[in-house]
Structures are given as structure tokens and as C-alpha cells.
N, C-alpha and C positions, 0 to 999 in steps of 0.2 A: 430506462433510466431508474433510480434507484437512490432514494432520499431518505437520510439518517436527522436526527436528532442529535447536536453536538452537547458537549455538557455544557460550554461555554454558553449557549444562546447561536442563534443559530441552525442553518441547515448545511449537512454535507450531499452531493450531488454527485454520484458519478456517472458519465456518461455509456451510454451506450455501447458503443465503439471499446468503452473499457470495461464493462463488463463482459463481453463478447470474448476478451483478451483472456479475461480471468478465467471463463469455461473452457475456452481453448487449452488451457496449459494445468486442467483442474489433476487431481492425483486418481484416475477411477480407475485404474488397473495396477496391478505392482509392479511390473514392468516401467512404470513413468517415474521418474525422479522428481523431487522438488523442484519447484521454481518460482522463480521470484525476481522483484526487480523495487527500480524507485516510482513513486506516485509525482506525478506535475499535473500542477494546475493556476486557478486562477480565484481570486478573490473579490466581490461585486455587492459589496452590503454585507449584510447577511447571509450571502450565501456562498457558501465553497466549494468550489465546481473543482473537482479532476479530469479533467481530459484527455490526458495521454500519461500511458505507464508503458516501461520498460520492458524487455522480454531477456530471459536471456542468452547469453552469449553462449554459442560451446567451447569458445577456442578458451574466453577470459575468466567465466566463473566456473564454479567447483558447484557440481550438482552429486547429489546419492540421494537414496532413498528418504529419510529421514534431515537432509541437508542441505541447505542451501547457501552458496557465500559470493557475492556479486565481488568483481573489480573495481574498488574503489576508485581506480583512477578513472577508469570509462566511463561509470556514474556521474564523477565530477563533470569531467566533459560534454556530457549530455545537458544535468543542469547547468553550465554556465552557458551551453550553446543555446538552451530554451530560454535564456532567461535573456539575453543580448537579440537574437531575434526577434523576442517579444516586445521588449522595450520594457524590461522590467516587469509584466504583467506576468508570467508561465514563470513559476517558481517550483521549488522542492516542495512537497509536503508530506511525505512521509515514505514507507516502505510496504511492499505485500509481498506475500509468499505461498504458498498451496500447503496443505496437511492432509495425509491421506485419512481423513474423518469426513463421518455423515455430520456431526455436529462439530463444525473447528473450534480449536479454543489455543490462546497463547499457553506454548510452553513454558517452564520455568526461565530457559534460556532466550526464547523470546522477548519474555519480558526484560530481563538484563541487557538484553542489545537493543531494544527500542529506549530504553530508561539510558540508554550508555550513548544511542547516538542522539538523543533531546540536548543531553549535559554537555556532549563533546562539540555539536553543529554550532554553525553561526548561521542561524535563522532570519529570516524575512516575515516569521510567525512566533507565538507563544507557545506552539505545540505542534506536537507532530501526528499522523493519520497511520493505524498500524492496521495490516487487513491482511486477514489470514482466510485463504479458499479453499472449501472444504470440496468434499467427490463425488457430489452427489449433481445430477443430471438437472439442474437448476440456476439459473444465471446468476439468483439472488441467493447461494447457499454460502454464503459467507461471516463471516467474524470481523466488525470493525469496534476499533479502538483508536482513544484521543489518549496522548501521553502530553502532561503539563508538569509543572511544579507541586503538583497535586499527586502524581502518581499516575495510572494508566487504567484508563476507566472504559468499558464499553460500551458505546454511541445506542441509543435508545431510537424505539420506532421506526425500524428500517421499512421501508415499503418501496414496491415496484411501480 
């Protein structure tokens, strides 16, 4: 498991199971394409747990090296099916993607499409989770970001 500091106040939590996910599909040869998908999870106090993320599709998203672009409709799909099975508990909270870096960090274009889907979503939250996984042979080699009304800030004190 693996616990960030949100800027809000607050802890983020991802589970296991999704970190596992995120090393699975990390970019450590050139050979592998980008990848990426949506973040769901669940809200309990203070603390903001992800539970399950997406993988993705070959038939529906558009993968290259440098690129990654999920099908918006299948996305939807997923979130309203987590969110109706759950009883309103398993919501959207945000997006991840892989970068082939030892240290990831958000792109320019990154940031305009995390800053583009906050403005555009109809949210269940104030803010969205953006997590970029870097290629280095570590569960916890990652880049996490909170995007608000504030702009897009990177989640402090990550730890395992």
C-alpha cells in the first residue's frame, strides 16, 4: 500500500492490488507503449482509498510510445457500472498513465488534459488524482497529483 499526503487535508491510499497494476504495465523497455486508464475508488473520512484502475483496451484505445488515449465511451461505462453496483460508494477519481522516466513528472500536455477533464467532468469530488508511473523496477516509482480550482499540485510524503 502506498499513502500520499493530499493538499486538501487528508490521506490518499492506493491499494495494493493497484499498485501491482501500475508495475505491471510500467514503460521499462521501448518496446512497451504507454498506458493508462481511469482511477475508482472510495471516500471514508479522511481518507481516499483507490481500489481499482483500469487497463487498457487494444481493440478501444490508441497506445504509442509516447501516447496514450483511452475510449471515452468504455471509461464512462465502467464508471457508471462501479458506481450503480456500489451504491454510489466506487466513484471516478481521476486518471494514470506510465512515462518512460526513472523520475516521471506531468507533461505539458498532461497537464492541459488533467486541468481540461476537472473543468469539463461532473464530479462526485472537488478534485481529480492524476498519477503518472515511471520504469523503474519499484511499485512505488510514481508521480501523484491533485488538480483543483487551485491548479495541479503534487501530493507530498508518499510512503509504502
Amino acid at each position: 500500500m502506498l499513502e500520499c499526503d493530499l493538499p486538501s487535508g487528508g490521506i490518499l491510499r492506493l491499494s495494493d492490488q493497484v499498485l501491482k497494476t501500475f508495475h505491471r504495465f510500467r514503460q521499462d523497455t521501448h518496446s512497451k507503449f504507454e498506458s493508462g486508464g481511469i482511477l475508482l475508488g472510495r471516500i471514508f473520512e479522511n481518507v481516499v482509498s483507490i481500489d481499482q484502475v483500469t487497463t487498457p483496451d487494444s481493440t478501444l484505445d490508441k497506445r504509442g510510445f509516447l501516447f496514450f488515449h483511452r475510449h471515452k465511451g468504455r471509461a464512462q461505462g465502467i464508471i457508471n457500472q462501479a458506481f450503480i453496483q456500489s451504491d454510489g460508494e466506487q466513484i471516478y477519481m481521476g486518471e494514470w498513465h506510465t512515462h518512460p522516466q526513472k523520475n516521471p513528472q506531468p507533461s505539458w500536455k498532461d497537464k492541459l488534459e488533467i486541468k481540461r477533464a476537472f473543468r469539463k467532468s461532473r464530479l462526485n469530488l472537488d478534485y481529480l488524482i492524476c498519477i503518472i508511473v515511471g520504469n523503474q523496477d519499484e511499485v512505488a516509482n510514481i508521480w501523484v497529483g491533485y488538480c483543483d480550482e487551485q491548479g495541479i499540485r503534487q501530493c507530498t510524503q508518499c510512503s509504502a
